[in-house]
C-alpha positions in Angstrom: -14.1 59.2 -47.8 -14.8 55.8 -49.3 -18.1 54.1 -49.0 -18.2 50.9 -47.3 -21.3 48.4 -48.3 -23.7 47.5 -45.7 -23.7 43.2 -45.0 -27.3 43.8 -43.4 -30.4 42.0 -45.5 -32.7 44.5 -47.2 -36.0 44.7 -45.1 -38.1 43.5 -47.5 -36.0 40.5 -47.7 -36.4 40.0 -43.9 -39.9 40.7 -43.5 -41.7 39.6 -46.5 -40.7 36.2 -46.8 -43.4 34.1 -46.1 -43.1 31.5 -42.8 -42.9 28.0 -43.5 -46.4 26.2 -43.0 -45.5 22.6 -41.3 -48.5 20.4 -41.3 -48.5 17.7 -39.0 -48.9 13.7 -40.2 -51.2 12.9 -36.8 -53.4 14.4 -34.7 -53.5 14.6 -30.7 -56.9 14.6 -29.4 -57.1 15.6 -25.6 -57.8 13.4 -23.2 -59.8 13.3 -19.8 -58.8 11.3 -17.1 -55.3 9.5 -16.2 -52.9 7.8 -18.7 -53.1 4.5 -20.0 -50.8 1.8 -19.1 -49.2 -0.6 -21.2 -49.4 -4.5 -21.0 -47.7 -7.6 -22.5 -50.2 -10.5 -22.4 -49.6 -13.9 -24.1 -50.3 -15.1 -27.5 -52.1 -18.1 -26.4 -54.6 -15.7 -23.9 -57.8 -16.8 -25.4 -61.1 -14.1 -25.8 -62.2 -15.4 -22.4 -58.9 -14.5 -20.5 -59.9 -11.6 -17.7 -57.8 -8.9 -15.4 -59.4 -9.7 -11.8 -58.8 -8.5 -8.1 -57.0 -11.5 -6.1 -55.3 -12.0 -2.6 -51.7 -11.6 -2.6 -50.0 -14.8 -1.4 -47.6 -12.6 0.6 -49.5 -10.3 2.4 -53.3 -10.4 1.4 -53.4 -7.3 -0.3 -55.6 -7.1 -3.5 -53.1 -7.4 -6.6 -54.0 -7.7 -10.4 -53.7 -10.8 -12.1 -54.7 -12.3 -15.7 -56.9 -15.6 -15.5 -57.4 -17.4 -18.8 -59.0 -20.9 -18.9 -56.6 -22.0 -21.3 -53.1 -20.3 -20.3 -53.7 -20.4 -16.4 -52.9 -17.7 -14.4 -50.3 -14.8 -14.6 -48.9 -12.0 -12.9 -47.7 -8.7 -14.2 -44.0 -7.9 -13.6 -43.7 -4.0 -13.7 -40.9 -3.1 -16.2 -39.9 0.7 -15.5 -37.4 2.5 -16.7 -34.8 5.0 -14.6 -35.3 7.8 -13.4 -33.2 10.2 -14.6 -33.8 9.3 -18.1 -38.0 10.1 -18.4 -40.0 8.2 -21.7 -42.9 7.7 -22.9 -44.8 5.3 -25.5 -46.4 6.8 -28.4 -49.1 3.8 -29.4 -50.9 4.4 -32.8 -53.7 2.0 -33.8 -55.9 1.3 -36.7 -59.1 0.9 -36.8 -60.3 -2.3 -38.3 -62.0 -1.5 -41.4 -63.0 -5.1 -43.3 -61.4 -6.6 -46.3 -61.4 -3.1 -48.2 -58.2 -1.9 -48.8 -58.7 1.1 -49.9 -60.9 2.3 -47.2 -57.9 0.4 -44.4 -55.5 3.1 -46.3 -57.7 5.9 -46.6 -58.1 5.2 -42.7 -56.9 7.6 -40.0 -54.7 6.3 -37.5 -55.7 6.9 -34.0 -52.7 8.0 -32.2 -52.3 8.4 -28.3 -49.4 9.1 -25.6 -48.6 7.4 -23.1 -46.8 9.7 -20.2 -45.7 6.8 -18.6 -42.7 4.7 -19.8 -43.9 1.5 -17.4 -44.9 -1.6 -19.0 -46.9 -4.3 -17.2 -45.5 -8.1 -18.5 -47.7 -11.1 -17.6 -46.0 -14.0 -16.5 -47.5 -17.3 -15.2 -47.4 -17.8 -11.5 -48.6 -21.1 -9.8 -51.7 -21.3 -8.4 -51.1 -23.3 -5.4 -49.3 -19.8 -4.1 -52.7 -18.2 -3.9 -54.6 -20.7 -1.7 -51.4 -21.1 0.4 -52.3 -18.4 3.2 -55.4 -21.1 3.7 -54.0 -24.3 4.0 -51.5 -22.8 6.6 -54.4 -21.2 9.0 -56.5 -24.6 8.7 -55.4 -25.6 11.9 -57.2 -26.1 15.2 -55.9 -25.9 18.8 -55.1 -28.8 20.7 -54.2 -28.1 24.5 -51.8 -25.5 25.3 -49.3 -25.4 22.8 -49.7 -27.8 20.4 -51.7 -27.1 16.8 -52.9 -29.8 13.8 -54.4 -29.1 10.7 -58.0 -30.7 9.8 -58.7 -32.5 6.3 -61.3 -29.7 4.8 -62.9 -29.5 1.3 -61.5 -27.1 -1.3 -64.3 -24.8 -0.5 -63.4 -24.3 2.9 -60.5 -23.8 2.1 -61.5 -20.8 -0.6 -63.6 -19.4 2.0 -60.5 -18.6 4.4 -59.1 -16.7 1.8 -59.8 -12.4 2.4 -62.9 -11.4 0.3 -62.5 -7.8 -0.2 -61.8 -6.8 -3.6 -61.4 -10.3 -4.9 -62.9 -11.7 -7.3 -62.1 -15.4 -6.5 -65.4 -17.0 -6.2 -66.4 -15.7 -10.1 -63.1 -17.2 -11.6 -64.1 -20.8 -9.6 -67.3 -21.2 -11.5 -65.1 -21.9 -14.5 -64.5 -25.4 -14.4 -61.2 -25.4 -15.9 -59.7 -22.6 -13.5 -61.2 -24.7 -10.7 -59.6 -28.1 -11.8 -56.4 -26.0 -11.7 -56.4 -25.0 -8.8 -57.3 -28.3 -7.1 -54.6 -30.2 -8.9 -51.9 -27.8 -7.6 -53.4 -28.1 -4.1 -52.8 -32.1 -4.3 -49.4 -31.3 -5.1 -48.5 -29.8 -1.5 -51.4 -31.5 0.0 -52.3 -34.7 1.6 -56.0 -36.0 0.9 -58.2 -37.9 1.7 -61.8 -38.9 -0.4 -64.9 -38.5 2.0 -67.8 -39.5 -0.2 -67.4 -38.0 -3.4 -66.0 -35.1 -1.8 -62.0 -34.5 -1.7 -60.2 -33.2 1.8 -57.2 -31.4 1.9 -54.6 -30.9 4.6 -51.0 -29.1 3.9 -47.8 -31.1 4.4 -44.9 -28.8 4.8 -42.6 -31.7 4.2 -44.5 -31.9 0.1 -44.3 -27.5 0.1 -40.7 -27.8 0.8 -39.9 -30.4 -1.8 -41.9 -28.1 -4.3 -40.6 -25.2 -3.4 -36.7 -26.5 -3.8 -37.8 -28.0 -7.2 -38.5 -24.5 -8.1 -35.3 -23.2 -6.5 -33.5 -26.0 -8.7 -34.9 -25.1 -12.1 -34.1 -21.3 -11.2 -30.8 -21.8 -10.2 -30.0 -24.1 -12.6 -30.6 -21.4 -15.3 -28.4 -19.1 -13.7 -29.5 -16.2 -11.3 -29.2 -12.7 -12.6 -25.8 -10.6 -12.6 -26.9 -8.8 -9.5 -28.5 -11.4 -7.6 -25.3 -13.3 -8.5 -22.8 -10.8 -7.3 -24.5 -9.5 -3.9 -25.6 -13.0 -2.5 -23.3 -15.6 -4.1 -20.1 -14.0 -5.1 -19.9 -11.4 -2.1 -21.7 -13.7 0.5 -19.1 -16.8 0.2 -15.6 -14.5 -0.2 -13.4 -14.7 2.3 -11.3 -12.1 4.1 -7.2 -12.1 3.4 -5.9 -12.4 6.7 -2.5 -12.5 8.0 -0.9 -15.1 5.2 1.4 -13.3 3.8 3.3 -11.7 6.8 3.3 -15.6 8.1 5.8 -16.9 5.1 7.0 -14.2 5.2 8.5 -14.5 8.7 9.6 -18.7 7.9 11.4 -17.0 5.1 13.4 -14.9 7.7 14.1 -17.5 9.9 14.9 -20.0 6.7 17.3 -17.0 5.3 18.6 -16.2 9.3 19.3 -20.1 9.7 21.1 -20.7 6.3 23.4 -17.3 7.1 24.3 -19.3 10.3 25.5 -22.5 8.2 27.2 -20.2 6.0 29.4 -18.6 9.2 30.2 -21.9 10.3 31.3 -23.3 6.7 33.6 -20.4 6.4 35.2 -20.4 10.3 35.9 -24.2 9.9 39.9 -24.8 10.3 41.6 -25.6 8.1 45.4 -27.1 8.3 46.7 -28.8 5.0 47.1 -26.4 1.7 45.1 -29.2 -0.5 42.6 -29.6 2.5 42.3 -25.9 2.5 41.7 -25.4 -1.7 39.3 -28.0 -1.9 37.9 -26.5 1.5 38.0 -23.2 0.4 36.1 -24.8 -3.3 33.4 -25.9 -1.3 33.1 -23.5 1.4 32.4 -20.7 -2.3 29.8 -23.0 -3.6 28.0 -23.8 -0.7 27.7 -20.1 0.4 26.6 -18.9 -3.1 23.7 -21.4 -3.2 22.9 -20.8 0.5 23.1 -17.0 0.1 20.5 -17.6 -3.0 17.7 -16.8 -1.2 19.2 -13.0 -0.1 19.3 -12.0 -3.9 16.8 -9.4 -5.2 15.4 -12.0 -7.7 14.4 -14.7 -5.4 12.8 -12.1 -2.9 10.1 -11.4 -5.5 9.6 -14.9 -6.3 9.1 -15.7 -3.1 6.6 -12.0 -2.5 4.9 -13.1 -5.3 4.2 -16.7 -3.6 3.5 -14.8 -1.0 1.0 -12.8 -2.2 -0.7 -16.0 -4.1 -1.0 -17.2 -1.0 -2.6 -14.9 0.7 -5.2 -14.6 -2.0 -5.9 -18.5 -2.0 -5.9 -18.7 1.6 -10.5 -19.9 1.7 -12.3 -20.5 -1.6 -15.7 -21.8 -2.1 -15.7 -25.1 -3.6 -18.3 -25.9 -6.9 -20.8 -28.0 -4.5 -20.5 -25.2 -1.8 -21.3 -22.3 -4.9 -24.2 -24.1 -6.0 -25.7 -24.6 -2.7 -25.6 -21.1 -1.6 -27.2 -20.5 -4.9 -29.9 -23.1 -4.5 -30.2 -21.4 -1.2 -30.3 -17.9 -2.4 -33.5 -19.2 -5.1 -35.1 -20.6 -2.6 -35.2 -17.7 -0.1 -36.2 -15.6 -3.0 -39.3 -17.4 -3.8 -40.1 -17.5 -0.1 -40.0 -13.8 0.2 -41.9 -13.2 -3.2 -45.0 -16.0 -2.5 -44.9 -17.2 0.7 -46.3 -16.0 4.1 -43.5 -14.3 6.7 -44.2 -16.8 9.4 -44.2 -19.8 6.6 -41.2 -18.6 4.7 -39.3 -18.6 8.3 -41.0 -22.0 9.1 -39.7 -23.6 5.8 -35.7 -22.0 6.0 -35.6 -24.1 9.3 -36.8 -27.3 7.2 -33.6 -27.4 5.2 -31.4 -27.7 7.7 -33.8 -30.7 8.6 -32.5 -34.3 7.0 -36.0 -35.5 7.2 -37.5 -32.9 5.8 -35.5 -31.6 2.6 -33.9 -34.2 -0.1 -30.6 -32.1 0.0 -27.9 -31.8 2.0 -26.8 -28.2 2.9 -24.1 -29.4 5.3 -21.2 -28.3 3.8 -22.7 -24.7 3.2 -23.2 -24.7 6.4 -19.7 -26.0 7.4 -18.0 -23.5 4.8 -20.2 -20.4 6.5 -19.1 -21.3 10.2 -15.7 -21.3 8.8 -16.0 -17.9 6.8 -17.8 -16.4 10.0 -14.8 -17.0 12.5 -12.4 -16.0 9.9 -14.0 -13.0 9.0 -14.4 -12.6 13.2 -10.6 -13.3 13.5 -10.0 -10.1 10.6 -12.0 -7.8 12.3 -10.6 -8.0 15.8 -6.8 -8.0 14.3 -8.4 -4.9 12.5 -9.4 -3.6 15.8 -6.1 -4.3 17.0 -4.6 -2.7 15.1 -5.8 0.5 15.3 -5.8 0.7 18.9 -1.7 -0.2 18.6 -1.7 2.6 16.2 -3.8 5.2 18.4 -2.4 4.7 21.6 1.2 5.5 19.9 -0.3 8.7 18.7 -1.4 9.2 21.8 1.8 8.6 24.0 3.3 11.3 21.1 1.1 14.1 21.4 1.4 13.4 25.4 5.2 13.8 25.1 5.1 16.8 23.3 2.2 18.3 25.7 5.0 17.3 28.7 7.9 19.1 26.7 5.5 21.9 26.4 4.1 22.3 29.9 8.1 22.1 31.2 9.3 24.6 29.3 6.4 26.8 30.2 6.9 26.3 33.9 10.9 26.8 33.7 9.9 30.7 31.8 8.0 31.2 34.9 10.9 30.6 37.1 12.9 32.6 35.3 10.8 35.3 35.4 10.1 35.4 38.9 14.2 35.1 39.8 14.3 38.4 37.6 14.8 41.5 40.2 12.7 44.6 39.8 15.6 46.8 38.1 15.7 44.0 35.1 12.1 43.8 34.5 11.9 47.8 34.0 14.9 48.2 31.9 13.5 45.5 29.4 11.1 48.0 29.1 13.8 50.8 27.9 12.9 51.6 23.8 16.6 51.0 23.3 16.9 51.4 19.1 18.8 54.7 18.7 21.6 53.8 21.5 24.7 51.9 21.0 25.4 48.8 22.7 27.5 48.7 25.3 30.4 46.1 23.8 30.9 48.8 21.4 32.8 51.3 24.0 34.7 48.3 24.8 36.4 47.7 21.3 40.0 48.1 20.4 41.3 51.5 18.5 
């Protein structure tokens, strides 16, 4: 028998080859505690710029924020990334090692990992938002239902703020965070000078005129794609409603009225041979342009007008657009910065001709509109499906009538049927003949 070679690797050639040795450019220290985050400050942030503990505008609870003497004051916009797809930052830094550049090379990085992919942006946020909550409770009750706001300094007005976990009364002893502050307070406030000492008192007619200033400049820039599509695009569309079926039925009746002008052209009398050719020429030509409208062609010109129609039956006009997205800004900074009861307080200020510079009249007009049409689609929605399930319903109680009849005539039949009939059903009759066949012709 013929010897066949093995394709199997020696053992020594398996088991003596030596395993690769991979040697790692950085090392991971462990680390006690929780991870790191990972925050975007400004250029311009000076040495003195701190992360402190403040009130948040909207509901008082203590939020970070970066305060720099130079820059103002910023928030941080968390950044995070989905959920299905899981990252992380891997950070290396240097240390700092003078103007030697060999000893910078010769230098071990520190590396460290981040398990976290969220990343903390600052971004400036106006500082009359964080005494806001104060100017709004300095009022004092006058009779039963009636309140005013009092003049008070800028410290009383600090002092109304919450105090736990807030570090507002360190950040106020720099002058130049302090100044701030005050200056944006004079913007939404109305003051008065007692002594050397300024008083402030809110004036929601001046906080709604800021506030839509703010609205402008953001919707001027252009919301984003989904703020955009959910409560501008979506918010002013209108339903299609019964447009079409509506030409549709005056071209029936324009078709039904030109085939009765047609019928009377051709039964007119006629009694002289010329009268009758030259009747006869006209009677040809007016039917074949009456009868246009019947052809196949000119049906889908007129289901294609149809159908444009239908689909330019309510639009938004470019002043209406922009006002619902002025609108849409302005509610969003409401909800973001501004008290609940406020925020609510100010919405009912635009409708107000005294108390906002624009006019959201034809929004509003537009709106009323869309809301009775879009009324008017659902109840011919409605409608319809009740048309559609009581007919269902009259069938199936048809068929449940047919039913129950024929039952009931089976069991007259059966009761008419004598004793004699009943047993000779009975009778296992497969191996006899049937009687017609004694009966048949030999």
């Amino acid at each position: 028998m013929p010897r066949t070679r093995s394709t199997k690797p020696a053992a020594s050639e398996s088991t003596d080859t030596p395993a690769a040795t991979l040697a790692s450019k950085y090392t991971l220290t462990p680390r006690d505690g929780s991870s790191p985050g990972i925050f975007i400050l400004p250029k311009t942030a000076t040495p003195e710029a701190r992360i402190v503990t403040l009130p948040h505008p909207r509901n008082g609870k203590p939020s970070r924020y970066l305060i720099c003497p130079k820059t103002g004051i910023h928030e941080f916009t968390k950044i995070s990334a989905p959920q299905s797809a899981p990252r992380s930052w891997l950070i290396e830094t240097r240390a700092d090692s003078g103007d030697d550049d060999t000893d910078s090379k010769e230098a071990d990085p520190h590396v460290d990992i981040v398990s976290s992919s969220d990343m903390f942006v600052a971004t400036t946020i106006d500082a009359l938002f964080l005494v806001l909550p104060s100017l709004v409770d300095a009022t004092v009750q006058k009779g039963s239902d009636e309140k005013k706001r009092l003049f008070l300094s800028s410290d009383d007005h600090f002092d109304k703020l919450p105090e736990e976990s807030s570090h507002l009364s360190e950040i106020l002893q720099w002058e130049a965070t302090r100044a701030l502050i005050e200056s944006r307070m004079e913007i939404i406030c109305d003051t008065v000078e007692a002594g050397d000492e300024k008083m402030f008192r809110l004036s929601e007619k001046k906080l709604v005129a800021t506030i839509l200033e703010k609205a402008k400049r953001m919707s001027d820039g252009g919301l984003p794609a989904t703020l955009e599509e959910k409560f501008v695009k979506r918010a002013l569309e209108a339903p299609i409603l019964l447009h079409r079926s509506t030409l549709a039925a005056k071209v029936s009746e324009n078709q039904a009225a030109a085939e009765v002008a047609t019928e009377s052209e051709v039964s007119t009398p006629v009694t002289d041979s010329a009268q009758s050719q030259s009747t006869t020429v006209t009677t040809d030509s007016n039917s074949s342009f009456v009868s246009q409208p019947s052809t196949a062609a000119t049906s889908f010109v007129e289901d294609g007008q149809a159908e444009d129609a239908a689909m330019t039956a309510i639009q938004a006009s470019a002043e209406v657009t922009a006002l619902q997205r002025l609108r849409v800004a302005f509610d969003f900074i409401c909800s973001r910065y501004v008290p609940t009861a406020t925020a609510e307080q100010l919405k009912l200020h635009l409708s107000q001709q005294d108390m906002c510079s624009v006019d959201f009249s034809p929004l509003d007009k537009y709106r009323s509109k869309l809301a009775e049409l879009r009324a008017e689609a659902v109840a011919a929605t409605s409608t319809a499906d009740y048309s559609r399930k009581r007919m269902g319903d009259e069938e199936e109680d048809a068929l449940r009538q047919e039913k129950k009849r024929k039952l009931e005539e089976e069991k007259k039949r059966k009761a008419n049927e004598s004793r004699g009939v009943r047993e000779l059903k009975k009778v296992n009759t497969s191996g006899m003949m049937k009687l017609s066949h004694f009966f048949k012709a030999k």
